[in-house]
C-alpha positions as CSV (number, residue, x, y, z in Angstrom):
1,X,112.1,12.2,-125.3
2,X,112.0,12.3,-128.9
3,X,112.7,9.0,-130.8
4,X,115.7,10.6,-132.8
5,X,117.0,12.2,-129.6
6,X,121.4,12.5,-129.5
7,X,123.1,11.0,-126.6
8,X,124.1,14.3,-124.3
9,X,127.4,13.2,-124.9
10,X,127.8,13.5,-128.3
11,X,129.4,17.0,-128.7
12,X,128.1,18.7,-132.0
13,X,130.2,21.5,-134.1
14,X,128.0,25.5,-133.2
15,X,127.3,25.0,-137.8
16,X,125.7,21.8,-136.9
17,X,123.5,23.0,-134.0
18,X,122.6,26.0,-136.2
19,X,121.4,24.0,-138.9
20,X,119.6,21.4,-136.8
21,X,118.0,24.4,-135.1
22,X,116.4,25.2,-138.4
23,X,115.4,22.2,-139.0
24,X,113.7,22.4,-135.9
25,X,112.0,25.5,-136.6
26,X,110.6,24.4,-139.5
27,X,109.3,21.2,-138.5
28,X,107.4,23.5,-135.7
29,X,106.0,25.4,-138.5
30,X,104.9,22.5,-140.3
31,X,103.6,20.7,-137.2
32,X,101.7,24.6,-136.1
33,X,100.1,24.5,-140.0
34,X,99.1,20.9,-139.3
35,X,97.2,21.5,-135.9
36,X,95.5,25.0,-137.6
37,X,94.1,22.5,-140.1
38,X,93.1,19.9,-137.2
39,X,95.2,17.2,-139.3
40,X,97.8,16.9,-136.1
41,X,97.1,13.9,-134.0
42,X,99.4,14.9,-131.1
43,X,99.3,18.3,-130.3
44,X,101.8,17.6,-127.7
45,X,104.4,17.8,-130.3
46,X,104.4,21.3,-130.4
47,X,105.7,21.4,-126.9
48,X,108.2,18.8,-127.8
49,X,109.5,21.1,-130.9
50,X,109.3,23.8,-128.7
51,X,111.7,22.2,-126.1
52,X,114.1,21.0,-128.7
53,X,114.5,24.6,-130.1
54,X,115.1,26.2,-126.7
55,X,117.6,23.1,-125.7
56,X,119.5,23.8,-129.2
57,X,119.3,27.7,-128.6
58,X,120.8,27.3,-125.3
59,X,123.5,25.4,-126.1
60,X,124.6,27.5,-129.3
61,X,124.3,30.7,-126.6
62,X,126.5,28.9,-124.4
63,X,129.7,28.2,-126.8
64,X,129.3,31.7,-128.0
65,X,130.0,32.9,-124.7
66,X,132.7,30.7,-124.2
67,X,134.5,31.9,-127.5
C-alpha cells in the first residue's frame, strides 16, 4: 500500500477524486518517462500507479451511477 494511502473510510467529494485522479495520471507519466530513461529504481511503481488510477476510476464510476 502506498505510504500516502487514505483510510477507506474517509469519504471524498466526485471533484476531489477527479482531481486526485489526475494527479495520479501524471505521476504515471512521470514515473513511465523515468523507467524509459532507466533512472526508475522500482519499476514496481508503475503497477502501484496503475492500481491507484483504476481504484480512483472505480469509485468516481460508482457515484455517477448512483446520482
Amino acid at each position: 500500500m502506498a505510504e500516502n494511502a487514505v483510510p477507506a473510510t474517509e469519504v471524498k467529494s466526485l471533484e476531489t477524486l477527479q482531481q486526485e485522479l489526475a494527479a495520479k495520471r501524471a505521476d504515471l507519466l512521470e514515473a513511465q518517462r523515468g523507467h524509459r530513461a532507466g533512472e526508475l529504481a522500482n519499476p514496481r511503481i508503475l503497477g502501484a500507479y496503475r492500481r491507484e488510477i483504476a481504484q480512483i476510476l472505480t469509485e468516481i464510476n460508482q457515484r455517477k451511477g448512483t446520482n
